[in-house]
C-alpha positions in Angstrom: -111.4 90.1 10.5 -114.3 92.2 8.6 -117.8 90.0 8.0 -117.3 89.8 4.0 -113.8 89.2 4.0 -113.6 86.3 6.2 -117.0 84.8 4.0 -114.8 85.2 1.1 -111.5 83.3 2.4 -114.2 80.5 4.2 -115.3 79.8 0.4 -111.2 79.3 -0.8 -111.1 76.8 2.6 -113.2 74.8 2.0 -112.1 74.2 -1.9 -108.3 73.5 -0.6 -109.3 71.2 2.1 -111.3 69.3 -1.0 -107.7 69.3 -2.7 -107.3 66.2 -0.9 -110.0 64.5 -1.6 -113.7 64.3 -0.8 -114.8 65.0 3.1 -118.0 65.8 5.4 -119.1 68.5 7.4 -117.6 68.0 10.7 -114.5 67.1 9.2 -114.2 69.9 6.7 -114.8 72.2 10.1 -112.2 71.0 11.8 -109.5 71.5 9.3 -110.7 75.1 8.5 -110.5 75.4 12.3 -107.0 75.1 12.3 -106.3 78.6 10.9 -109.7 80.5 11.4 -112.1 80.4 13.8 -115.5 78.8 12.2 -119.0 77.4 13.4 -121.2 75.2 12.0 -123.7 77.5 11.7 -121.3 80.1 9.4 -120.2 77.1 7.3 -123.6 74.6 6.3 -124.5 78.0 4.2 -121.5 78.2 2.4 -121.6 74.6 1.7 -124.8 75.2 0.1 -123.4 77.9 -1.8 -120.7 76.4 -3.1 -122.5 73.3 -4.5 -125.3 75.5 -6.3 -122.4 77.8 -7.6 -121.1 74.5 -8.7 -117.9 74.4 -7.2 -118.8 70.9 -5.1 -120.4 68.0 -5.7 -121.9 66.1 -2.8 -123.2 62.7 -2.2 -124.3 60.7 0.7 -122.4 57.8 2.4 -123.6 55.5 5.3 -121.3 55.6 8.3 -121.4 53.9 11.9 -125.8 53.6 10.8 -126.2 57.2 9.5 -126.0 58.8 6.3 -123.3 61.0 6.0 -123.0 63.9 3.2 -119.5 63.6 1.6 -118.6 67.3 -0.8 -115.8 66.5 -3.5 -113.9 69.2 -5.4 -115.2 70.1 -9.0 -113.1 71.7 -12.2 -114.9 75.0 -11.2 -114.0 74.7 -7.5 -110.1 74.2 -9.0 -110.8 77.3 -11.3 -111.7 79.3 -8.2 -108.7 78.1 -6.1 -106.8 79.4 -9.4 -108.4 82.3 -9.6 -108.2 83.3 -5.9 -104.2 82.6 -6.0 -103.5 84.9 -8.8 -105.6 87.9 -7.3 -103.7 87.1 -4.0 -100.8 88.0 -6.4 -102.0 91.3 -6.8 -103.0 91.6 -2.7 -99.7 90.9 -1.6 -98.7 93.8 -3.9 -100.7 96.1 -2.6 -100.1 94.6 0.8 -96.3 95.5 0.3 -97.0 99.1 -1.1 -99.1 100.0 2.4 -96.5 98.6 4.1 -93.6 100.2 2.5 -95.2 103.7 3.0 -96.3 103.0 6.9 -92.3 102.5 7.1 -91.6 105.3 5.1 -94.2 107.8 7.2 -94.7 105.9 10.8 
């Protein structure tokens, strides 16, 4: 999958898996995981970006003698999951239109 586009989706991940309620690093990974392939490496940037963009808020927890650092969804993280749906609206559109012409001209 291209570089920017991937970033992108990583982003809209992240926020859905927060849907459910607040989570940590490792965790957050793992889901995401489950339908693209993800490092740590790729995703403690984006992290970072989403909480300056303001789309996370995070806060730190002590767990098993560490401190842990918990993200939670924000209303502008639930605006961007909006906002991503409704232009995946108009993908799935266009997605249909290249398809109907490969068919049409294989």
């Amino acid at each position: 999958m291209d570089t920017q586009r991937k970033k992108g989706l990583l982003d809209i991940l992240v926020l859905s898996v927060l849907l459910s309620g607040p989570s940590y690093g490792y965790k957050i990974i793992q889901d995401i995981s489950e339908v693209m392939e993800v490092s740590e490496s790729t995703m403690y940037p984006i992290f970072k970006r989403l909480e300056s963009s303001g789309c996370v808020l995070t806060y730190s927890e002590e767990h098993n003698g560490r401190k842990r650092k918990y993200f939670s969804l924000t209303d502008t993280g639930r605006e961007k999951i909006d906002s991503f749906l409704s232009e995946w609206q108009e993908m799935m559109q266009i997605y249909d239109f290249i398809m109907q012409n490969r068919r049409q001209n294989p």
